[in-house]
N, C-alpha and C positions, 0 to 999 in steps of 0.2 A: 676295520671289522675283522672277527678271525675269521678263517678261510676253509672253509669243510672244501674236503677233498676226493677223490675214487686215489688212493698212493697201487704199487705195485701187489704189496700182497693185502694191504687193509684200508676202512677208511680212514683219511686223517683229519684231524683238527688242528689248525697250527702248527702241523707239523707229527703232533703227538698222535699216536695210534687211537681210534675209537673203535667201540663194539655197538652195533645198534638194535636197541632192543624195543621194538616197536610192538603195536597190537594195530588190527583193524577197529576204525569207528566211525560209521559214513553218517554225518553231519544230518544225512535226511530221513533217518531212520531212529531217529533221536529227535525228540522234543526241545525246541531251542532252551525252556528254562532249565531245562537237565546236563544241558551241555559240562556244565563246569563239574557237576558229579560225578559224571562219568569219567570225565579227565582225567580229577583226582582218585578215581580209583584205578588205573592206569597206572598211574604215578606209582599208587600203594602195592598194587602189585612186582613194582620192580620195573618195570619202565619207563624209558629217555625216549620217546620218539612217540608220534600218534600217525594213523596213516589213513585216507580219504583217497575214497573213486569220487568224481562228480557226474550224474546224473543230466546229461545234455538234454534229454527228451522233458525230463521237467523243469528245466530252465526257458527252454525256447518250447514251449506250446505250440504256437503257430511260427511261420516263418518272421523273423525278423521280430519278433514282440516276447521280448525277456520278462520274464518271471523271478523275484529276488536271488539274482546272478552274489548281490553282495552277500547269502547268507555264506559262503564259502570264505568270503572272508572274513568275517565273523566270528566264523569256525576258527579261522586258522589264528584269529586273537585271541581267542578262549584258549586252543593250545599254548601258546606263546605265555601265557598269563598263567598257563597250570605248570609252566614248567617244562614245557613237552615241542621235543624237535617234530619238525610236520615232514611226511611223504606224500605228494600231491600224486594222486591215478587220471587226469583231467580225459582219459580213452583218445580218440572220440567213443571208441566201443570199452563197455564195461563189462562186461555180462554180467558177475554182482546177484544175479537170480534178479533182474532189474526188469521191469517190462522191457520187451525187444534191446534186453543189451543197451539200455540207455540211449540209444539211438532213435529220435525221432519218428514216428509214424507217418509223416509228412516226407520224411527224406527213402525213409525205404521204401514207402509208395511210389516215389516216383523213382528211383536208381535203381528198386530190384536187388539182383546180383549183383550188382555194380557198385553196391554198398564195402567201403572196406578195402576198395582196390586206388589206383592210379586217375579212375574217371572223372572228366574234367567240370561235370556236373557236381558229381559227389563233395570234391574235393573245394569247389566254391562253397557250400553249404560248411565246410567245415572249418577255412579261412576262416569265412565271417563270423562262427562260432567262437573259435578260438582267440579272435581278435577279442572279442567283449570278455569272453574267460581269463583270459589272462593277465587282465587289468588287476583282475585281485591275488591274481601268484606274484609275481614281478614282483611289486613293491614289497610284498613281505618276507623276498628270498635271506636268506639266512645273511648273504653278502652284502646285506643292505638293514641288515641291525633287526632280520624276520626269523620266525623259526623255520620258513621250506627249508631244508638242505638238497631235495632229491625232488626230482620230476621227470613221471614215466612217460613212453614213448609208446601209445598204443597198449595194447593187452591180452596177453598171452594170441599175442597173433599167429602164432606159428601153428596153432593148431586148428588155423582156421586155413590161412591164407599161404602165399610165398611170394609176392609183389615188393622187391626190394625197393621199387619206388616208389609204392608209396611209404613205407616208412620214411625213405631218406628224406621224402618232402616233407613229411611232420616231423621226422627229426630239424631239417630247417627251418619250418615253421617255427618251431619254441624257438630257435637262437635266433631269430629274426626278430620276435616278439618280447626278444630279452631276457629269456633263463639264460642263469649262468651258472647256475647251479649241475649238478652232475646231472646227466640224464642216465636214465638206464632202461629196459625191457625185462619182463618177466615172462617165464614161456615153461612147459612140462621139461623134467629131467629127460627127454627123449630127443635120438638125433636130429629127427626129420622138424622135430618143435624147434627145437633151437636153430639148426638153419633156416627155417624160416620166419623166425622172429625178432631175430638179432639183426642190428645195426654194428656194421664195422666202426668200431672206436668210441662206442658207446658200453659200460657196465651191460653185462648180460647177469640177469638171477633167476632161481632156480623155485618154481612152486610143486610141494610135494607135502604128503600129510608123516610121511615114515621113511626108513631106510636113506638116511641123511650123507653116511658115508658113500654108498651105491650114488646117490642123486648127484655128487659132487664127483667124483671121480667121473660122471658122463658132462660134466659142464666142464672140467678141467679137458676135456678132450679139446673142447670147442675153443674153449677161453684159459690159457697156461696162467694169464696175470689177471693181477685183479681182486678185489674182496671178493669171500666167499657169501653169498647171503642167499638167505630163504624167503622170498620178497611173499609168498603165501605158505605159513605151514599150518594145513589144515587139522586144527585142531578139536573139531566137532563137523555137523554136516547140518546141511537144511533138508526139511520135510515136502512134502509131495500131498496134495488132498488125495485121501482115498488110501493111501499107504502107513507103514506104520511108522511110529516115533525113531528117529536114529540117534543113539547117543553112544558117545567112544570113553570109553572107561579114563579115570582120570588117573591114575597109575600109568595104563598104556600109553597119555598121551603125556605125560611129562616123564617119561622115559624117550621118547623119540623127541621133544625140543631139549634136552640134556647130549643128547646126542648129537645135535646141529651145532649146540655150544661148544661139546669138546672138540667137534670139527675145528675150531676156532672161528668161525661161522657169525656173522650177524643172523637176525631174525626178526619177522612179521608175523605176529599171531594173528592168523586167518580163521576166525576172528575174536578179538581180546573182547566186543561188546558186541552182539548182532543187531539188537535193538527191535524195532517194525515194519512190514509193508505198509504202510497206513497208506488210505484213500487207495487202494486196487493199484500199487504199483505192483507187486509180485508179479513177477515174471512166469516162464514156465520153460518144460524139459522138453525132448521128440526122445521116448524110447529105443528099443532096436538097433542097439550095439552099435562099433564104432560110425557106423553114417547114421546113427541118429535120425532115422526114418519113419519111427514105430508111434505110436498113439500119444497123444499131448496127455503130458506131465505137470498140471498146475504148481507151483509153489503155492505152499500155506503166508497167510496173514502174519503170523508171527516169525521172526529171524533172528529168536532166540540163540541158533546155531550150535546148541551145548555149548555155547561159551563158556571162558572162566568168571567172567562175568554174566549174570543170566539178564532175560527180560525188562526185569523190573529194578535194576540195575543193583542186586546184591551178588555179594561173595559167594561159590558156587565149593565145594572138594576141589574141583579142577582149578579154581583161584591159587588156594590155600597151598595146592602141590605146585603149581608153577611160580607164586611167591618162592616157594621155598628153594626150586633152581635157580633161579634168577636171583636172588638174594647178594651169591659171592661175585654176580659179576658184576652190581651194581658199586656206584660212587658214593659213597656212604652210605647209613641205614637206612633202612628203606621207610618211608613214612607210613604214619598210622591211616587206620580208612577213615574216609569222610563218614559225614554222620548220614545217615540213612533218609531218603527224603521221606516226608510222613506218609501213612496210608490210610482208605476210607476210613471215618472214625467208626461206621458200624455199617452195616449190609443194610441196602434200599432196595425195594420194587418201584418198577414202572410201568404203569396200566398204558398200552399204546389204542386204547378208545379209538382214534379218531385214523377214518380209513378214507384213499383214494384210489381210486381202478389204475390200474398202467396204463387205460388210454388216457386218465384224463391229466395224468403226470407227464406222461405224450404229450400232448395237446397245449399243456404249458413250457415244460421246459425242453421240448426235445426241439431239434434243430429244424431246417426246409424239408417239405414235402420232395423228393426227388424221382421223377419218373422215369426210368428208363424201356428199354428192350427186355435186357437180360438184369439181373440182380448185382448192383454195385457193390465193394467193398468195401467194407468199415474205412479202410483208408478215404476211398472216394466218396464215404459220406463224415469225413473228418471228424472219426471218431478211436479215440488213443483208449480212454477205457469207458466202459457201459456196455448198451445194448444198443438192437437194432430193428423195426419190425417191417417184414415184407410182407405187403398184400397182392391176390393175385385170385384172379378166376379161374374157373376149368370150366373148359366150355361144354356149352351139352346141346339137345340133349346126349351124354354117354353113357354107358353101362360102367359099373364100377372098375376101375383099375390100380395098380399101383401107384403110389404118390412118393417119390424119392427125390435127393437134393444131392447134386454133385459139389463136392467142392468142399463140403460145409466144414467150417473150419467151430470146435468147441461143441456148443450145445443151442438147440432150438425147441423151443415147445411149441407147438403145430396145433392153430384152433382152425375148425371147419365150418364155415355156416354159424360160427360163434360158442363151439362146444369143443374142449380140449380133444384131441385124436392121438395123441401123443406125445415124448419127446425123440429127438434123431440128435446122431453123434457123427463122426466120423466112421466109426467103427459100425454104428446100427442107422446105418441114414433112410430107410425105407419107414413109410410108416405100417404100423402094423395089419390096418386095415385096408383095404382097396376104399378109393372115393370116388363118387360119381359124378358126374357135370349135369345140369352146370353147379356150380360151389363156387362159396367165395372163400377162401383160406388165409390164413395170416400165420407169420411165422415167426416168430420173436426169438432172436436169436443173442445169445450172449457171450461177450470171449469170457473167456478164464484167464488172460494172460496172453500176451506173445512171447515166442520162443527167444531167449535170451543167452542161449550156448549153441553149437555146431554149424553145420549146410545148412539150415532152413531159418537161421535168425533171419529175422525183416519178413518172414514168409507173410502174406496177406491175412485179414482176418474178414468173417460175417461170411459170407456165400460167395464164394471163387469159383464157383462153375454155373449149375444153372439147375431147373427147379424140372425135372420129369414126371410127366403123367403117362407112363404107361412107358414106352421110349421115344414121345412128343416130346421136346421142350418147349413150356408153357413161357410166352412170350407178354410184357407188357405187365412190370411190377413197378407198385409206388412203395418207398422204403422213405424210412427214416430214421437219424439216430439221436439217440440219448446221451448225451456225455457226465461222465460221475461228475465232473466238475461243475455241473449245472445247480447241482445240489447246496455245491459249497456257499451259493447265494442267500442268505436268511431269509430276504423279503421275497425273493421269488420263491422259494419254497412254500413261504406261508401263505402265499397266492395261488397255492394250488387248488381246487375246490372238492370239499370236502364230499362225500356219497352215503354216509350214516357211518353205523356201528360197523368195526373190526372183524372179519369172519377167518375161521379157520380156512386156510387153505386156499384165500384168496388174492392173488399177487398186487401189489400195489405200492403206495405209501401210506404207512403206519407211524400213526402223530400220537404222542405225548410229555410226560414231565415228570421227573424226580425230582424229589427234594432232599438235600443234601444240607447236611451238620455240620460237619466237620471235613472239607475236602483232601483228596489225597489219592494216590496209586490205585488204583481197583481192579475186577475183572469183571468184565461183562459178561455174563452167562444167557441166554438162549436155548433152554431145554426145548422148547416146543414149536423151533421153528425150523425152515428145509437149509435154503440158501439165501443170502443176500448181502447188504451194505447198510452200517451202521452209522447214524453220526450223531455226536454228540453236542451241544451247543456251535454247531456248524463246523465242528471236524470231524474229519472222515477215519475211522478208525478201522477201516477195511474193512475184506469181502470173513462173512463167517459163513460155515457148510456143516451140516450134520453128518457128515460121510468120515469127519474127523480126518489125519489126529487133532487135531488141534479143537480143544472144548471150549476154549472160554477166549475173549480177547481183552487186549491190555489196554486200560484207559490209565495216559497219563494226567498226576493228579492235577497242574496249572490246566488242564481242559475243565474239570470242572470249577465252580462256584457255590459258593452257600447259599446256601435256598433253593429255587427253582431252577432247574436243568430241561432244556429240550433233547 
């Protein structure tokens, strides 16, 4: 087999020099019958190499009970088949804008801080992980007639952490597990990144969106040999609910990957296709400068990313100019683009008639009634994405006082006595009114995401402190959670019991049916709704918000069928 290599100043192939010109396209963010299109445009654009994070919190759900672990190898046969060398990100931490960094809700619930370092707790969770993962790297390493060449060590850890031991254990972990392939680390052009995220004797690369000469002269401090490579050049950005659209001019940006080229540089377009959040995996941000402290940052549904590649997976400006750098470096001409896959043959409505209250979608799909003291957290009532709803008294008789909630992590809408009283955030967790006891209250509470970059990834989600009436805290709540994935059941959804006609403004589940002609690519539009979650013949097409940016969401077209659509 030839033998891909990390040589002194480049990478080799049998000896001969290689440049590697890869893009980002994470396998789960992509509809599996899209995979091959996407590839090929890849390819069309002028790249050798495709490059995958994997997503551990969606593979392992619960502990020890895996979730199509094989679609990653899959992926990495579609690459192989499109022509295209693979770089494996297996983390354990991803961040990716991924819910909690790809990291389990189960593992950070229990380790805390602890996530990420040397702890002997952590660190069994992630054995066992890696042992089932790497069944499907292994065999398809380039040394063994696969397209892997390269498998990363962790991610951008340096700007998290500096526990040299645990890298070095997942550094042994993979050669225990049989990569033999290069391994490397990818960390910010910054000193304090790079010493703490590098592995001695392992490829260090360098993730920066600009200033390619500058980014490499700080990694040549650290590391004198060695290819030079840009393992993320971010070449667009993702969106935030509530914020406005970000897009990086497509001039500017293939003027700065022209610049990592003439460095003599390999390169990772960060990202070549961004694809979707589908089913509420989007993660989220902590604002408040570098400790990242300040108010939660939702990522939007779509992770379009300004790619050169967009959403719906066509040729963007930004393709067209980065074709055109990429061009002299590639290995002949560069092929033509695949053919476009079809879209909806003509625009449909769907009448959602048929409604049910949120308790009684509660009442079917939500999980055990759980009573405590004080108010549990989404982790302790084992829930990764949904809601959550706390009930609770105030005793009386009292005179009217404040009603506020420490802790609260996202957004809660607050009924009293059975009549909405508000909603609380982080930032506004008082309700507006005083309430008087005795009251029964309920408080449905929803994440938007877990934090997926800085100090507070793994942070807890649902009610982390505790429920005040006046400066009492109110003792002895029943909670319970809802998980999205409850939905993805056909029959038990449709076992949910119906309550009559559809009303504005009423939270619930909202049933109906399209009919569809001609199936293909579409956008689902929602002018007159607030927030929620969509699905389409039992796929989850993620969370939509009227707060914007993001107006419409992406339905790929194998989701639908001809005829009748739920």
């Amino acid at each position: 087999m030839a033998e891909f290599r990390v040589g002194e100043d480049d990478f080799e192939l049998d000896g001969r020099p290689v440049r590697l010109l890869s893009g980002a396209l994470h396998y789960f963010r992509v509809h599996e019958a899209q995979w091959g299109h996407r590839l090929a445009m890849l390819r069309a654009m002028g790249l050798n190499c495709v490059e995958t994070y994997v997503p551990w919190n969606l593979h392992e759900p619960h502990p020890g009970e895996y979730h199509d672990v094989q679609a990653l190898g899959r992926f990495l046969d579609a690459a192989e088949e499109a022509g295209l060398w693979a770089i494996v990100r297996p983390g354990p931490y991803i961040c990716a804008e991924w819910e909690n960094g790809g990291l389990p809700h189960w593992v950070t619930g229990a380790v805390g801080a602890r996530a990420r370092t040397r702890d002997e707790e952590y660190l069994e969770y992630v054995d066992r992980w890696f042992d089932r993962l790497l069944e499907e790297v292994v065999a398809r390493q380039h040394d063994r007639g696969g397209p892997v060449i390269m498998v990363q060590v962790e991610n951008e850890y340096g700007s998290y952490g500096s526990d040299a031991l645990y890298l070095r254990h997942l550094t042994d972990l993979l050669h225990a597990a049989g990569v033999t392939v290069p391994l490397f680390t990818s960390d910010g052009p910054e000193d304090h990144m790079l010493t703490g995220g590098s592995v001695p004797g392992v490829l260090a690369t360098a993730n920066f969106g600009s200033g390619a000469r500058t980014a490499f002269e700080t990694l040549r401090r650290h590391r004198a040999k060695g290819p030079l490579m840009c393992m993320e050049f971010w070449c667009g950005w993702f969106d935030h609910w509530g914020a406005e659209h970000v897009v990086r001019d497509a001039a500017d940006a293939a003027s700065a990957l022209r610049e990592i080229l003439e460095c003599g540089a390999s390169v990772n377009l960060y990202m070549a296709h961004g694809g979707t959040n589908f089913a509420g995996w989007a993660g989220a941000n902590r604002g408040g400068g570098a400790l990242h402290d300040g108010a939660l940052e939702p990522d939007v549904t779509s992770y379009d990313y300004d790619a050169p590649i967009d959403e719906f997976g066509r040729p963007t400006p930004k393709f067209w100019a980065f074709r055109e750098v990429l061009a002299p470096y590639a290995d002949g001409p560069l092929p033509e683009l695949p053919e476009q896959p079809p879209a909806l043959g003509a625009p449909v409505a769907a009448e959602l008639g048929e409604w049910s209250p949120l308790s009684a979608v509660m009442a079917s799909l939500g999980g055990p009634v759980v009573e405590r003291a004080v108010p549990p957290t989404f982790e302790e009532l084992d829930i990764d994405r949904g809601l959550a709803v706390y009930a609770l008294t105030v005793p009386g008789p009292r005179k009217p006082y404040p009603l506020s909630v420490r802790g609260l992590r996202d957004v809660a809408v607050v009924y009293v006595d059975g009549a909405r009283a508000g909603v609380l955030t982080e930032e506004a967790p008082t309700l507006p009114e005083p309430v008087a006891g005795h009251a029964r209250v309920e408080l449905w509470v929803e994440s938007l995401g877990r934090v997926n970059y800085g100090p507070r990834t793994g942070e807890t989600k649902g009610i982390t402190g505790g429920i005040l009436h006046e400066r009492q805290y109110l003792h002895g709540v029943r909670a319970r959670g809802l998980r999205l994935d409850a939905f993805d059941v056909a029959s038990a959804v449709r076992g949910v019991p119906a309550a009559g006609e559809a009303g504005a403004g009423r939270p619930g589940l909202y049933r109906g049916a399209v009919e569809v002609r001609s199936p293909g690519d579409a956008s689902l539009e929602l002018p007159d709704w607030t927030r929620g979650f969509v699905w389409v013949n039992g796929f989850n097409l993620g969370r939509y918000w009227a707060v914007g940016p993001q107006a419409s969401l992406y339905v790929p077209g194998p989701v639908l069928r001809e005829g009748a659509n739920e």
